[in-house]
C-alpha positions in Angstrom: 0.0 0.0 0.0 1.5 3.2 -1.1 0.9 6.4 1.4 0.7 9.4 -0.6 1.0 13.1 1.0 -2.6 13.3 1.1 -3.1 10.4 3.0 -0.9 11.9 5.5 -1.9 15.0 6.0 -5.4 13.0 6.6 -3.5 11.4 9.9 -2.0 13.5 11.1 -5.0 16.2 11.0 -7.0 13.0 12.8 -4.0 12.7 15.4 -4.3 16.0 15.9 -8.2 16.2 16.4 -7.8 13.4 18.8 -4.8 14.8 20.5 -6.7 17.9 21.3 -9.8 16.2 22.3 -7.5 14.1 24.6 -5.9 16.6 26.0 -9.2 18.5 26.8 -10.1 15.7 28.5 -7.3 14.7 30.6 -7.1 19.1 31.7 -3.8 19.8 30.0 -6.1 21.9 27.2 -8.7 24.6 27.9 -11.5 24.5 25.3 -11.1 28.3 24.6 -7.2 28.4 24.6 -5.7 28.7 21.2 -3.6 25.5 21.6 -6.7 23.5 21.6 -8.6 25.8 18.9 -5.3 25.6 16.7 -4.9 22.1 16.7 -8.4 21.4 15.9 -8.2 24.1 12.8 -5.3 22.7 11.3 -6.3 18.7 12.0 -9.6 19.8 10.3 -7.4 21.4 6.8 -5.4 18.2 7.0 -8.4 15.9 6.9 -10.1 18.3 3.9 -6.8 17.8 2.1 -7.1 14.3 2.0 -10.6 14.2 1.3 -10.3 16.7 -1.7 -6.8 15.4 -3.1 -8.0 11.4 -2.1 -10.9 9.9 -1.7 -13.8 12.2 -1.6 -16.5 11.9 1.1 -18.7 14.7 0.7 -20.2 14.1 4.5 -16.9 13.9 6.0 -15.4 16.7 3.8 -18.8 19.1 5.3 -18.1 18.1 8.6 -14.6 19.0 8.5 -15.8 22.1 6.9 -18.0 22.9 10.0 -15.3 22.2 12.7 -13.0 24.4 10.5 -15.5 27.4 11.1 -16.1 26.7 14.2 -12.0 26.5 15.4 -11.6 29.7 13.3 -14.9 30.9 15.3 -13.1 30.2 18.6 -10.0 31.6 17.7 -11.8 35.5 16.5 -13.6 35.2 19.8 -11.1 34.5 22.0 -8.6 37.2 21.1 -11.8 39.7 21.1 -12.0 38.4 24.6 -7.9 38.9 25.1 -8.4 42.9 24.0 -11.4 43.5 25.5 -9.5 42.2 28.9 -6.5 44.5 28.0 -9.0 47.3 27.6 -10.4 47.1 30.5 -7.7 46.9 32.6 -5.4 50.4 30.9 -9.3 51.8 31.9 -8.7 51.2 35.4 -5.1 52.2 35.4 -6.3 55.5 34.1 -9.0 55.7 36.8 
């Protein structure tokens, strides 16, 4: 059986979805941290790759759509969260 890149960027974007689910799991992750939200965006583009460059599975290939958004969802949200923190506190240094 021959592996081509494709097939691997299909594992290791599964390893990595695992691995972050994992880790969430066993309290080495948070779900909003951007280790987490990273790994799950990129295992997410690994497994499209392989889908659209392999075998295609239009089911998987939405799903993996959706926990792209949502990954790059967490990501916007968190660092609005991040500034809006940093904000606040130069507002009550000023005060």
């Amino acid at each position: 059986m021959t592996l081509h890149w494709h097939d691997w960027t299909g594992y290791i974007g599964v390893a990595l979805m695992l691995l972050a689910y994992l880790l969430l799991q066993a309290h080495k992750l948070h779900g909003n941290g951007l280790i987490y939200q990273l790994m799950n965006v990129l295992g997410a583009l690994g497994v499209m790759l392989s889908l659209l460059f392999g075998a295609f599975n239009a089911s998987a290939f939405f799903m993996e759509v959706a926990w792209l958004l949502i990954g790059i969802y967490g990501i916007a949200r968190s660092a609005r969260v991040r500034k809006q923190a940093r904000e606040a506190g130069h507002k009550v240094g000023l005060d």
